[in-house]
BAPASE-351135 format. One line per field, with one value per residue: x, y, z of N, C-alpha, C in turn; residue in one letter; chain. Coordinates in nm, 4 decimals. Example, Ala and Ser with C-alpha at 12.3 -4.5 7.8 and 13.67 -1.06 7.14 Angstrom:
# BAPASE-351135
nc1: 1.3190,1.2850;
nc2: -0.5690,-0.2250;
nc3: 0.7800,0.7080;
cac1: 1.2300,1.3670;
cac2: -0.4500,-0.1060;
cac3: 0.7800,0.7140;
cc1: 1.3200,1.2900;
cc2: -0.3300,0.0030;
cc3: 0.7800,0.7870;
aa: A,S;
ch: A,A;
***
This chain:
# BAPASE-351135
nc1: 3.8501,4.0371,3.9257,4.0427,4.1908,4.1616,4.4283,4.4164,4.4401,4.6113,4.5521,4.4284,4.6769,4.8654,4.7201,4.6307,4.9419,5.0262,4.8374,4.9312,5.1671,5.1303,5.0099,5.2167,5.4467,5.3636,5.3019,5.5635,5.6538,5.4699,5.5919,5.8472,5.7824,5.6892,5.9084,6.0858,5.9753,6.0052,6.2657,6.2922,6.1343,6.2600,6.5248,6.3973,6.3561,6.5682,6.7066,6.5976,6.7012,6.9558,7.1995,7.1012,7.0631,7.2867,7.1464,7.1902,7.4756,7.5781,7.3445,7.2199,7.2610,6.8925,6.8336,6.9731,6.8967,6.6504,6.3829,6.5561,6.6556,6.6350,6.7880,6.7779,6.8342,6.6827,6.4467,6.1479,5.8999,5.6315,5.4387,5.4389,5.3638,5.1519,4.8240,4.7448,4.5151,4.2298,4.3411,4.3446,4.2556,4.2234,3.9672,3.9094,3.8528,4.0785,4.3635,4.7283,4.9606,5.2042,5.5285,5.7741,6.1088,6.3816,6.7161,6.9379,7.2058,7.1781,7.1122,6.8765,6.5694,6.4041,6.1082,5.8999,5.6378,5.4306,5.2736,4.8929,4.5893,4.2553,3.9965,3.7126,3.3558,3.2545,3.4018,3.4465,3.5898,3.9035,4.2117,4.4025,4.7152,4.9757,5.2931,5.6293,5.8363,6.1366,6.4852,6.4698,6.4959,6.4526,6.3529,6.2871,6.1612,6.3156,6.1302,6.0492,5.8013,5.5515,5.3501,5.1511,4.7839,4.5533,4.5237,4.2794,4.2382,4.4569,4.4387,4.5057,4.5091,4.4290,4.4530,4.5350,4.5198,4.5849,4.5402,4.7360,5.0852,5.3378,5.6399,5.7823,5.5603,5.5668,5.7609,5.7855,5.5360,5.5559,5.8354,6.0506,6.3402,6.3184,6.4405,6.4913,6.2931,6.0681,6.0596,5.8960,5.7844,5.9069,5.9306,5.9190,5.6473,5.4137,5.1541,4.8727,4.9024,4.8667,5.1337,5.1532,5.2787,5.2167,5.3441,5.4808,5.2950,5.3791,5.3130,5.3381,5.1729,4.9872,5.0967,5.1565,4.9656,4.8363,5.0364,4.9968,4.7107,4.8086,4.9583,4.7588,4.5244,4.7293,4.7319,4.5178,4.4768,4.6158,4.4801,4.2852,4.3321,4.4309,4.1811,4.0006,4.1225,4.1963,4.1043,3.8005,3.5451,3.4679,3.1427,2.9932,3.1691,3.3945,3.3511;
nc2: -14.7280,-14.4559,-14.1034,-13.8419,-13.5214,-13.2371,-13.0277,-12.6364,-12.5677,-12.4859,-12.2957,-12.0935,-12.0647,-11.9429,-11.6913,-11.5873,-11.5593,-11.3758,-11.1736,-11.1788,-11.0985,-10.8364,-10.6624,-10.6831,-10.5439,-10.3092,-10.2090,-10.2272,-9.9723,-9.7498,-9.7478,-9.6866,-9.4383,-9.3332,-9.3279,-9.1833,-8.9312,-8.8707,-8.8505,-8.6453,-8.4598,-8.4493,-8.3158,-8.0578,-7.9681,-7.9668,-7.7857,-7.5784,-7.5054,-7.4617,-7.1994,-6.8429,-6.7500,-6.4858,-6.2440,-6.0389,-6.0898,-6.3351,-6.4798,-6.7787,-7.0939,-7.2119,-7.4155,-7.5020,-7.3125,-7.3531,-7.3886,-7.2358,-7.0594,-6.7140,-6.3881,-6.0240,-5.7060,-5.4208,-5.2108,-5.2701,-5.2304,-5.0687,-5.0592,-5.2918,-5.4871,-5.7613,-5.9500,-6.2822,-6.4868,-6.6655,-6.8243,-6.9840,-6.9904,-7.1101,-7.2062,-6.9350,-6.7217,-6.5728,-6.3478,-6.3788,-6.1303,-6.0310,-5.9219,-5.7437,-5.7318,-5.4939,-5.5868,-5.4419,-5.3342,-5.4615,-5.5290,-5.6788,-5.8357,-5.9823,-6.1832,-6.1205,-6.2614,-6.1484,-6.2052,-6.3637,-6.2490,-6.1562,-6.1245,-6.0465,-6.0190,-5.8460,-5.8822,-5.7035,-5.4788,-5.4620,-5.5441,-5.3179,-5.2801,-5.2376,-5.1038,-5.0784,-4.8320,-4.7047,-4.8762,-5.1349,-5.4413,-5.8083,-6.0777,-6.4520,-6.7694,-6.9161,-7.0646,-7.2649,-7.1790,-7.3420,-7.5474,-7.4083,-7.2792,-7.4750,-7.4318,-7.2611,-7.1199,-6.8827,-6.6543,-6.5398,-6.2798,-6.0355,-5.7538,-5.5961,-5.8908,-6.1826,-6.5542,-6.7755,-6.8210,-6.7638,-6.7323,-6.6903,-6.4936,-6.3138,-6.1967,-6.1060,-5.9490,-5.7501,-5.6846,-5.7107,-5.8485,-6.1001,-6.3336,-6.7009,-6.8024,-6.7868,-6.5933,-6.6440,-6.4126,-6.3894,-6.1591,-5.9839,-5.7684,-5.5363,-5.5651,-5.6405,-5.8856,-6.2217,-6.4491,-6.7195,-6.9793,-7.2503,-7.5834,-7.7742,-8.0102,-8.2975,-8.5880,-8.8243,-8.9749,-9.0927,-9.2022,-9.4029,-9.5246,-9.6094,-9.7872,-9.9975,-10.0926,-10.1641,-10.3914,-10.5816,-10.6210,-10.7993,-11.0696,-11.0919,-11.2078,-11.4277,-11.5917,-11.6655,-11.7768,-12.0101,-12.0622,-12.1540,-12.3270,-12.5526,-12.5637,-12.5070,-12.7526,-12.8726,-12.8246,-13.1598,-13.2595,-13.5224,-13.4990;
nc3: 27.4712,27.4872,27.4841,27.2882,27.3105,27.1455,27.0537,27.0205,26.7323,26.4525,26.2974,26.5109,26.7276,26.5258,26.4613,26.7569,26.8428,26.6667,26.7285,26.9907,26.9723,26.8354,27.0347,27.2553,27.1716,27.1006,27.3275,27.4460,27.2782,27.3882,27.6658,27.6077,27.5079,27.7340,27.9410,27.7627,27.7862,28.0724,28.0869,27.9540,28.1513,28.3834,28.2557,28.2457,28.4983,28.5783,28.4447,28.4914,28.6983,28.7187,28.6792,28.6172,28.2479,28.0922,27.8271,27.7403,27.7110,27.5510,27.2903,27.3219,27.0886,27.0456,27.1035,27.3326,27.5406,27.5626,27.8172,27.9989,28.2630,28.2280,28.1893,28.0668,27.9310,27.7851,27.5618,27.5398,27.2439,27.2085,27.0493,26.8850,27.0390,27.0877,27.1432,27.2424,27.1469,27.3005,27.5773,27.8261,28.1803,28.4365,28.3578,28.2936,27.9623,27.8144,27.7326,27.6561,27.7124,27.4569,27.3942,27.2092,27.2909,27.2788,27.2741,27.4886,27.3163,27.1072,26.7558,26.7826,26.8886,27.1503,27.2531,27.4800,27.6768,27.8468,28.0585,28.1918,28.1067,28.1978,27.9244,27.9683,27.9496,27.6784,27.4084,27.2100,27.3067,27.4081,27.6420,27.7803,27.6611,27.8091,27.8870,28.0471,28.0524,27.8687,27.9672,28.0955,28.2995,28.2497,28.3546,28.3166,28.2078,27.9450,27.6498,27.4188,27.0969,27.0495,26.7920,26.7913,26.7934,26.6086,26.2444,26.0473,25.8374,25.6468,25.7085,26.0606,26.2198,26.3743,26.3680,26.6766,26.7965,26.8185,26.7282,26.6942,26.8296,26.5651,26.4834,26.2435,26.0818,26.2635,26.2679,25.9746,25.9542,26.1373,26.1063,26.2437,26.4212,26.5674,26.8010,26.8361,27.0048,27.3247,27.5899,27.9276,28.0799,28.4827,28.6325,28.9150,28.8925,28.9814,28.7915,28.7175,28.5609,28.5137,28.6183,28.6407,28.5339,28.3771,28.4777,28.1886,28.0150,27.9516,27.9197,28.0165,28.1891,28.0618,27.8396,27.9850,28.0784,27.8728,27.8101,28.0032,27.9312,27.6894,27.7878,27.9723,27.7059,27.6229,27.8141,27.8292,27.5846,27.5910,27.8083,27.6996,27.5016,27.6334,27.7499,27.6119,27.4399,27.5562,27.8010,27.8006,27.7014,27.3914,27.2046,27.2142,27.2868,27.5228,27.8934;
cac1: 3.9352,4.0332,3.9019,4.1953,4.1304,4.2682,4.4893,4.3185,4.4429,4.7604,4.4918,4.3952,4.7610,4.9102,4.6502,4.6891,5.0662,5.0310,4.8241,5.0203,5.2970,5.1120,5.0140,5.3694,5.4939,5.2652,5.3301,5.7235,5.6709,5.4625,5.6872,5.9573,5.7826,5.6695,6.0862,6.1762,5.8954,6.0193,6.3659,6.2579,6.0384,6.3647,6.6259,6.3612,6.3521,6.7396,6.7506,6.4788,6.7805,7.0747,7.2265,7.0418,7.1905,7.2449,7.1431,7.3084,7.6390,7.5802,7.2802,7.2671,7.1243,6.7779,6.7834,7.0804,6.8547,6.5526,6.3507,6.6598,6.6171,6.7348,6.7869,6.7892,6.7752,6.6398,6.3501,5.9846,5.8600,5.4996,5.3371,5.4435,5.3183,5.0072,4.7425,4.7383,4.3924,4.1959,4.4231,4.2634,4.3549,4.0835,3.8030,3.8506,3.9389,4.1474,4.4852,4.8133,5.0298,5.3153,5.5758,5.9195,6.1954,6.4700,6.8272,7.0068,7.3505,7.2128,7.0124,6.8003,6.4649,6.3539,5.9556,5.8601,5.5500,5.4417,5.1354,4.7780,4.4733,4.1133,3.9079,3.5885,3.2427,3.2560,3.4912,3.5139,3.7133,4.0451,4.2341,4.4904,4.8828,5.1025,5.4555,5.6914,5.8938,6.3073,6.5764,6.4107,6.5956,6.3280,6.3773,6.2184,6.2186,6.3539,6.0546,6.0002,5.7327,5.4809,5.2525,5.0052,4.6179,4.5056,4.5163,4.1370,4.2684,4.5817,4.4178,4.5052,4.5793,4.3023,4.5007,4.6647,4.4942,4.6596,4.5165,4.9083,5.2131,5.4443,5.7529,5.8020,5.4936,5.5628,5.9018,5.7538,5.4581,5.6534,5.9769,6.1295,6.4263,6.3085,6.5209,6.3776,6.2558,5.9755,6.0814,5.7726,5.8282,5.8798,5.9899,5.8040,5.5757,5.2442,5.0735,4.7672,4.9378,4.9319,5.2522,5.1806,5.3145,5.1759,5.4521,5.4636,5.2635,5.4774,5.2089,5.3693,5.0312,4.8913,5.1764,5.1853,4.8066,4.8486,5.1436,4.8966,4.6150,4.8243,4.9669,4.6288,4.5397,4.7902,4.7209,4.3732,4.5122,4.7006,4.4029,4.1302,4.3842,4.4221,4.0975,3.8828,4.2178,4.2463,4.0170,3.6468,3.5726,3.3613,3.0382,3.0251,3.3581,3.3421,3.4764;
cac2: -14.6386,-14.2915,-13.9878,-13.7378,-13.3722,-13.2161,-12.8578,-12.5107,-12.6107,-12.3938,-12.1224,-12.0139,-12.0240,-11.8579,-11.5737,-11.5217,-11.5313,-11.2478,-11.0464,-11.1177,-11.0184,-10.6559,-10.5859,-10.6882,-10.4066,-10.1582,-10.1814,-10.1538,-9.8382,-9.7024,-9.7995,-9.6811,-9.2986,-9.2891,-9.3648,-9.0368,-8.8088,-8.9092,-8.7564,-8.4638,-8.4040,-8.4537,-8.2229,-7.9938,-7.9565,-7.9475,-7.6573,-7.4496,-7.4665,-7.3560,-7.0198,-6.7465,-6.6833,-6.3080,-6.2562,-5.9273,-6.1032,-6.3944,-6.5753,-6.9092,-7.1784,-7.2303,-7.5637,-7.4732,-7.2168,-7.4079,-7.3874,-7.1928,-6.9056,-6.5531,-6.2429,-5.9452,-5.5673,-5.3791,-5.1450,-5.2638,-5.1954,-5.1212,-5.0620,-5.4076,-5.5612,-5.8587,-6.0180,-6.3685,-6.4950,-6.8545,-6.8469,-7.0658,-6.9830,-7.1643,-7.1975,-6.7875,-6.6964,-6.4162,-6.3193,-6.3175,-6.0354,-6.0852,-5.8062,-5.7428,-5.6686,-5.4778,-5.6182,-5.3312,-5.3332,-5.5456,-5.4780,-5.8185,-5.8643,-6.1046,-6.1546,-6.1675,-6.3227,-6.0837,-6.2684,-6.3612,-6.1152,-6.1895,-6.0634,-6.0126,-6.0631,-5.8255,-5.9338,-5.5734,-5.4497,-5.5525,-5.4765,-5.1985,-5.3590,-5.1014,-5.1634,-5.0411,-4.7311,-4.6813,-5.0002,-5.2319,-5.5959,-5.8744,-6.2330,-6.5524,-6.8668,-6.9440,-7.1898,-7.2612,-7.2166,-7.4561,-7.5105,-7.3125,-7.3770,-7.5055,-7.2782,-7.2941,-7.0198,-6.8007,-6.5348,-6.5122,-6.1724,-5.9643,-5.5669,-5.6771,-5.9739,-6.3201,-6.7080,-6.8683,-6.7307,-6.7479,-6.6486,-6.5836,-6.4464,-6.2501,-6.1053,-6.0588,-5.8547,-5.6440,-5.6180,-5.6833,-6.0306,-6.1460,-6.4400,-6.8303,-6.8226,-6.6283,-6.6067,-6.6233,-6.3338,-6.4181,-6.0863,-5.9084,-5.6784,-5.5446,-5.4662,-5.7164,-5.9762,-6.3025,-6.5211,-6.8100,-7.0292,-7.4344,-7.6792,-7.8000,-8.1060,-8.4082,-8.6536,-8.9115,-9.0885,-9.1110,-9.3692,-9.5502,-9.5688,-9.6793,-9.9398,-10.1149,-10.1300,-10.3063,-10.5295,-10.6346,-10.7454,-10.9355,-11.1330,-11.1251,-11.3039,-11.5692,-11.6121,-11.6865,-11.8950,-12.1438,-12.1485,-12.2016,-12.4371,-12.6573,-12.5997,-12.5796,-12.8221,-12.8123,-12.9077,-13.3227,-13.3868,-13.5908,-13.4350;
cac3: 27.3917,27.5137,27.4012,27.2648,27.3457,27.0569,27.1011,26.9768,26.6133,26.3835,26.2546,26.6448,26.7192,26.4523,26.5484,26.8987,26.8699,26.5690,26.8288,27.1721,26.9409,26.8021,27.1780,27.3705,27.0668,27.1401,27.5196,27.4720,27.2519,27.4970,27.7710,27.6413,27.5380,27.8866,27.9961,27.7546,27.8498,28.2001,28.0578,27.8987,28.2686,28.4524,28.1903,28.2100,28.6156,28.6054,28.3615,28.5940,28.8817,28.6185,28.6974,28.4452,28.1474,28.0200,27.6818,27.6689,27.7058,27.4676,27.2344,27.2531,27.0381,27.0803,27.2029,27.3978,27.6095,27.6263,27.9891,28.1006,28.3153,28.1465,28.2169,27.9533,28.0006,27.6935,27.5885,27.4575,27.1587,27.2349,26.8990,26.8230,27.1018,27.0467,27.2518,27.2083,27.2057,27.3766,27.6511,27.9452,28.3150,28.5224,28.2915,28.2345,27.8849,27.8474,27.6429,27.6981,27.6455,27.3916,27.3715,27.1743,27.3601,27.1727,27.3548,27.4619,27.2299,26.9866,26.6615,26.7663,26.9640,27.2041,27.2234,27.5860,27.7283,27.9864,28.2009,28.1406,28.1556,28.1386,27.8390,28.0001,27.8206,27.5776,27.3715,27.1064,27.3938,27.4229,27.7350,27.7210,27.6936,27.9090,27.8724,28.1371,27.9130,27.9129,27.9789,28.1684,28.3160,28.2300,28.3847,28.2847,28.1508,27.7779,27.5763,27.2354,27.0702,26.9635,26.6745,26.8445,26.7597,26.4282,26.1386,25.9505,25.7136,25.6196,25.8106,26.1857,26.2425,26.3449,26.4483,26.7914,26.8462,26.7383,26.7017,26.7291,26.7489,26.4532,26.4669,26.1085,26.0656,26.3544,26.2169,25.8735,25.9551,26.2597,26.0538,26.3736,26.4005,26.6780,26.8896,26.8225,27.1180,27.3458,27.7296,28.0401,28.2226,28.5847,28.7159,29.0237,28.8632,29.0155,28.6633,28.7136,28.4879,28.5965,28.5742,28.7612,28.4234,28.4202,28.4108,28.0358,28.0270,27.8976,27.8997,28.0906,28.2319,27.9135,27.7784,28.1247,28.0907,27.7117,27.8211,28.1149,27.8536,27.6049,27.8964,27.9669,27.6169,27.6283,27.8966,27.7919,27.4354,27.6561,27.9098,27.6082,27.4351,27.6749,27.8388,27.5184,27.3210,27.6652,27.9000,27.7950,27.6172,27.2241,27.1967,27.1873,27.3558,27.6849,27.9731;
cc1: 3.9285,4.0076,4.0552,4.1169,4.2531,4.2585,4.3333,4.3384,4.5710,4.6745,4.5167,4.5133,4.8459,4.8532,4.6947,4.8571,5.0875,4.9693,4.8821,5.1511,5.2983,5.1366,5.1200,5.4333,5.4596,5.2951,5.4536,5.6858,5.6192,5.5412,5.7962,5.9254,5.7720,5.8282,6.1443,6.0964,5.9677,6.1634,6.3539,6.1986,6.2160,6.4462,6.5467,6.3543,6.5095,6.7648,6.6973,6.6173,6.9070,7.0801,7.1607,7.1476,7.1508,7.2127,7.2169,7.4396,7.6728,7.4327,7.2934,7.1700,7.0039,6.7648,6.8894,6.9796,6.7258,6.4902,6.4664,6.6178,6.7285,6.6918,6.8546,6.7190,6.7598,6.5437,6.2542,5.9572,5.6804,5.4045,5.3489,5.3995,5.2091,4.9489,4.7629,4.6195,4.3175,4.2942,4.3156,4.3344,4.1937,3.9170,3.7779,3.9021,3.9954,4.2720,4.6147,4.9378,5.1960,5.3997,5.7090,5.9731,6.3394,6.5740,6.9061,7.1552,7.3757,7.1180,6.8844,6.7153,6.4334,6.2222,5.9712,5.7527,5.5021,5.3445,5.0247,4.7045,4.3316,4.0558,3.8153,3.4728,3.2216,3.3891,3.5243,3.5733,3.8510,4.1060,4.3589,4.6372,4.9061,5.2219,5.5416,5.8406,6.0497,6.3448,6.5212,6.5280,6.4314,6.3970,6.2456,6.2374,6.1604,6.2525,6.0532,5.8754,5.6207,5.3903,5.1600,4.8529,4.6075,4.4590,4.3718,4.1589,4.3897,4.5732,4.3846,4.5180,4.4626,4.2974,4.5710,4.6512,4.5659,4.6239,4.6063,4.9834,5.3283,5.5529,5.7654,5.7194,5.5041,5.6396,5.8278,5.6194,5.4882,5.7462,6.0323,6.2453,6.4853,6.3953,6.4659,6.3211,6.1765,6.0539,5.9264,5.8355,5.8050,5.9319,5.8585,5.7678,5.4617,5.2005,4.9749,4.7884,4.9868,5.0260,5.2815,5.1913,5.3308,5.3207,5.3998,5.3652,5.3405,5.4118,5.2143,5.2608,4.9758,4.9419,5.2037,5.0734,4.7760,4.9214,5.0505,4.7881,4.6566,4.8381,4.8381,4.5619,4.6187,4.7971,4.5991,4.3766,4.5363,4.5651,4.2879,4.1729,4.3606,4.2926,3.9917,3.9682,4.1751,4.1437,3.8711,3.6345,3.4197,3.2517,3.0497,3.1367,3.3059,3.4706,3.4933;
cc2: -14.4993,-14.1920,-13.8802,-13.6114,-13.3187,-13.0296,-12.7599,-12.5227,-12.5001,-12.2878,-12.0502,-11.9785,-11.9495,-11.7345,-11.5340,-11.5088,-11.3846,-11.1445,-11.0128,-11.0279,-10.8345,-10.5971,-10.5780,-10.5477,-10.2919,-10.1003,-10.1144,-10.0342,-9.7615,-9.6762,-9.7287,-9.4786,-9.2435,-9.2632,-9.2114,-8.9147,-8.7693,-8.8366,-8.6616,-8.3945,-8.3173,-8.3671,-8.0873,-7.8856,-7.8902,-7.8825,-7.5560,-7.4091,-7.4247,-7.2549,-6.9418,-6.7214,-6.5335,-6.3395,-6.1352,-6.0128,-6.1729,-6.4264,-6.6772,-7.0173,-7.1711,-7.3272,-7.5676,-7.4394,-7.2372,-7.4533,-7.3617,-7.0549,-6.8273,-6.4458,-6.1612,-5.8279,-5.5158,-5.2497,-5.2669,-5.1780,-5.1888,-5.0925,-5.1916,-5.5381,-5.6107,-5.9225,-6.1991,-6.4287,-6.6494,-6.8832,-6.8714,-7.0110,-6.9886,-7.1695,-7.0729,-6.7958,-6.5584,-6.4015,-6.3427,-6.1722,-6.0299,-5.9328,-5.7961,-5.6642,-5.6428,-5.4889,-5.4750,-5.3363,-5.3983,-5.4755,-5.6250,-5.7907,-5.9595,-6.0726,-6.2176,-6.2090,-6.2544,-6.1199,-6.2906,-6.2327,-6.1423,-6.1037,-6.0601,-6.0536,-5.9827,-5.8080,-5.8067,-5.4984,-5.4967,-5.5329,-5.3849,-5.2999,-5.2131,-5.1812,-5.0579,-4.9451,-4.7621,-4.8185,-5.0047,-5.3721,-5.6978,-6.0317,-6.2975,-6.6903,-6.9157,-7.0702,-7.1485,-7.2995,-7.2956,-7.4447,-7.4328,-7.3682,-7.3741,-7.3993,-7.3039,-7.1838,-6.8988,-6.6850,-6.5281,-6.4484,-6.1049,-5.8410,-5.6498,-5.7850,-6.1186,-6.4573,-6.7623,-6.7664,-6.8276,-6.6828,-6.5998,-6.5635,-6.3242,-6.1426,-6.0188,-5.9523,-5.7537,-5.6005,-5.5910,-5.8805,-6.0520,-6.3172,-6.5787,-6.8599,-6.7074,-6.6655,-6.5289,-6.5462,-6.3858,-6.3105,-6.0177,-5.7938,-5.6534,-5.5017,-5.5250,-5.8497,-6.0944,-6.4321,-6.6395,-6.9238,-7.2359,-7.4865,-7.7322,-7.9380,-8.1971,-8.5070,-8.8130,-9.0368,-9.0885,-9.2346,-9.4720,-9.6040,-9.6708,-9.8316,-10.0593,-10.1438,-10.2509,-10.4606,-10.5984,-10.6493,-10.8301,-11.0513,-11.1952,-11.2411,-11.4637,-11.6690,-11.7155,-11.7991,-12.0315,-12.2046,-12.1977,-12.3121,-12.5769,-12.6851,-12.6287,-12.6407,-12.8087,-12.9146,-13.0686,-13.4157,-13.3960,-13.5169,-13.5554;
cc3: 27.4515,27.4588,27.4249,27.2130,27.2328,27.1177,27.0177,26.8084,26.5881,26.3669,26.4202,26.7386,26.6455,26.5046,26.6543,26.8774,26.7466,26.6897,26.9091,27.0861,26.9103,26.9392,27.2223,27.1988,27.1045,27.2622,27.5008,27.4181,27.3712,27.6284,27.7719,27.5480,27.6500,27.9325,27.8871,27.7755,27.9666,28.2256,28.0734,28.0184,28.3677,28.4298,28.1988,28.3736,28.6736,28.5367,28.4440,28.6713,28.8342,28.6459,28.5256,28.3819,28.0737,27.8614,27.6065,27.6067,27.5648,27.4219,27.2178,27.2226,27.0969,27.1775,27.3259,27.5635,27.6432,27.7736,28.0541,28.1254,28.3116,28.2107,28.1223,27.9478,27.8070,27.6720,27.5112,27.3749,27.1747,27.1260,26.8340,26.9214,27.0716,27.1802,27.1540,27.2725,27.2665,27.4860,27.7828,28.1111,28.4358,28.4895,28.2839,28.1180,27.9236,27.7386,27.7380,27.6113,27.5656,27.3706,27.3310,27.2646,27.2870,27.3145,27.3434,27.4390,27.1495,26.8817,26.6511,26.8888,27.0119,27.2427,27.4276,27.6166,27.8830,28.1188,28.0894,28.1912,28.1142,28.0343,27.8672,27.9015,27.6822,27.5312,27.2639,27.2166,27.4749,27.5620,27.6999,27.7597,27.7624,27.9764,27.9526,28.0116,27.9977,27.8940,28.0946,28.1575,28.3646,28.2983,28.3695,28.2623,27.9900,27.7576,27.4579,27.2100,26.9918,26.8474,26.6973,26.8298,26.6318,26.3875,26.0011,25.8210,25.7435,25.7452,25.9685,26.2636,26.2464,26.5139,26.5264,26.8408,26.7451,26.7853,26.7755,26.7701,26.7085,26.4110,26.3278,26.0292,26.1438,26.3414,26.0761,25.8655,26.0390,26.1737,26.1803,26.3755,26.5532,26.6800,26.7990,26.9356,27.1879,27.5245,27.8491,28.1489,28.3876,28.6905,28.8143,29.0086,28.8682,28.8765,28.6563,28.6138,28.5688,28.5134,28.6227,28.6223,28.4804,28.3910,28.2608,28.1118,27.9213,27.8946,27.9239,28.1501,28.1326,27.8723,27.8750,28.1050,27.9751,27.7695,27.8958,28.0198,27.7670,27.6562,27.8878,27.8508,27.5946,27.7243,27.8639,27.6780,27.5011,27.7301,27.7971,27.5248,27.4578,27.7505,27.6846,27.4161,27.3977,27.7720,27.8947,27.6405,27.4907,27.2436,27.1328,27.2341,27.5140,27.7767,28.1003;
aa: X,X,X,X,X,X,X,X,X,X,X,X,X,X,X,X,X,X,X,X,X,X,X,X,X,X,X,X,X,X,X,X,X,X,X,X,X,X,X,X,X,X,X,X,X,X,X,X,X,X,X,X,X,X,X,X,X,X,X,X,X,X,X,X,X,X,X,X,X,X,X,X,X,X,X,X,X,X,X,X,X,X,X,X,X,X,X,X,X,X,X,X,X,X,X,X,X,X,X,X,X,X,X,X,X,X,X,X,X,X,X,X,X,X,X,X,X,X,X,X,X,X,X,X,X,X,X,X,X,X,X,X,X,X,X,X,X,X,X,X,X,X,X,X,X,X,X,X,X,X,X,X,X,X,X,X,X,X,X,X,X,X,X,X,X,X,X,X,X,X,X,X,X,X,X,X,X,X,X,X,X,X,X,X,X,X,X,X,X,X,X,X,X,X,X,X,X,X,X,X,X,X,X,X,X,X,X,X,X,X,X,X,X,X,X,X,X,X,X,X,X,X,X,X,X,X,X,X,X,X,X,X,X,X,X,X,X,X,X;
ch: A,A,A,A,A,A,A,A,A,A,A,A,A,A,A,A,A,A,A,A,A,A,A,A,A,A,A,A,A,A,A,A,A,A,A,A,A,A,A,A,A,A,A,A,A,A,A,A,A,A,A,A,A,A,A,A,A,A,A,A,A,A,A,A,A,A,A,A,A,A,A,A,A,A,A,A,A,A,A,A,A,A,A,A,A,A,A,A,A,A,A,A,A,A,A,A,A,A,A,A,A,A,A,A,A,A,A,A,A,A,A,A,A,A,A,A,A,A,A,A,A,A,A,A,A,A,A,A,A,A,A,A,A,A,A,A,A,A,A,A,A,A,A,A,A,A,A,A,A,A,A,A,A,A,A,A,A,A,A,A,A,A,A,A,A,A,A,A,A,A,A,A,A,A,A,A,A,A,A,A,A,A,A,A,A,A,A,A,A,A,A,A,A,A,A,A,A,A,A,A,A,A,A,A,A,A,A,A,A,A,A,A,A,A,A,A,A,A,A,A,A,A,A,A,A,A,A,A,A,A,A,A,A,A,A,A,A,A,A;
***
């Protein structure tokens, strides 16, 4: 009489096909944030090489003007200028220097971003802002800004120094109606400010890295299925 090798059973299938199914899920999402990061990298490369847009001439949308390079002559407001503080630039901290720029022929402000600057070790000395006086022509490139760093309490404001920045925090304690938007100065100015501005990170190897992980449980699901349903065999069965 022949011995009959019985399958892995309905429970141990049902299972694995519930998991290969979570993982092959998981992968596509992944897969397919990696594929619009991969966009957003691309729209973001092909806005850099766009002719500047004036801001004298027109304002436009936010999202319109996003990573587009502007140009916009004005004065500075330098009593309203802020440091923005935790700013990294090779394992130095330091600030960067945030500064309104009143548009010249409008009654509206655009917040510029004028470089980084190290803060040194003692930290109760700030470094001095010095803002270039009269109508000035500022070029850069148009970003929006982000949530900034986590907020542990209401209070982030401490004189010229600033945690985030908040635009309408920013307006409401200035009384200034500033743009939606801050622009990274990139004009050629010796003032010790440096402007050498990271590409955004889009985080592209992260969800490729994610997608190959899930891949590989799933293979792993398939692999374990059939070698422990089919191939080795349960204690007492003849091989």
């Amino acid at each position: 009489m022949k011995d009959k090798t019985s399958g892995p059973g309905w429970v141990p299938t049902i299972a694995a096909l519930i998991a290969l199914c979570l993982t092959l899920s998981a992968a596509y999402w992944q897969y397919g944030r990696a594929k619009y990061k991969t966009q957003l990298r691309e729209q973001y490369h092909a806005r850099l090489a766009m002719p500047p847009l004036r801001l004298n001439d027109s304002i436009p949308q936010s999202d319109a003007v996003s990573f587009r390079k502007v140009r916009v002559s004005g004065q500075y407001v330098p009593e309203k200028a802020i440091l923005l503080d935790n700013k990294m630039r090779e394992g130095v901290p330091g600030y960067e220097v945030v500064a309104p720029l009143r548009i010249a022929g409008s009654d509206r402000s655009v917040l510029i971003d004028r470089g980084w600057i190290g803060g040194g070790r003692d930290r109760s000395h700030l470094p001095a802002i010095q803002l270039p006086r009269g109508i000035v022509m500022v070029t850069g490139t148009a970003v929006l800004p982000g949530r900034g760093a986590l907020e542990l309490s209401d209070e982030v404001v401490e004189g010229r120094v600033w945690q985030n920045l908040n635009l309408a925090r920013f307006r409401d304690k200035q009384q200034l109606n500033v743009l939606d938007f801050i622009v990274h100065e990139d004009s050629g100015v010796d003032d010790g400010l440096n402007r050498n501005w990271p590409e955004p990170g889009f985080g592209i190897e992260i969800h490729q890295s994610y997608t190959g992980q899930w891949l590989l449980f799933s293979v792993l699901i398939i692999f374990f299925y059939f070698y422990y349903g089919f191939v080795r065999k349960r204690p007492g069965e003849k091989k």
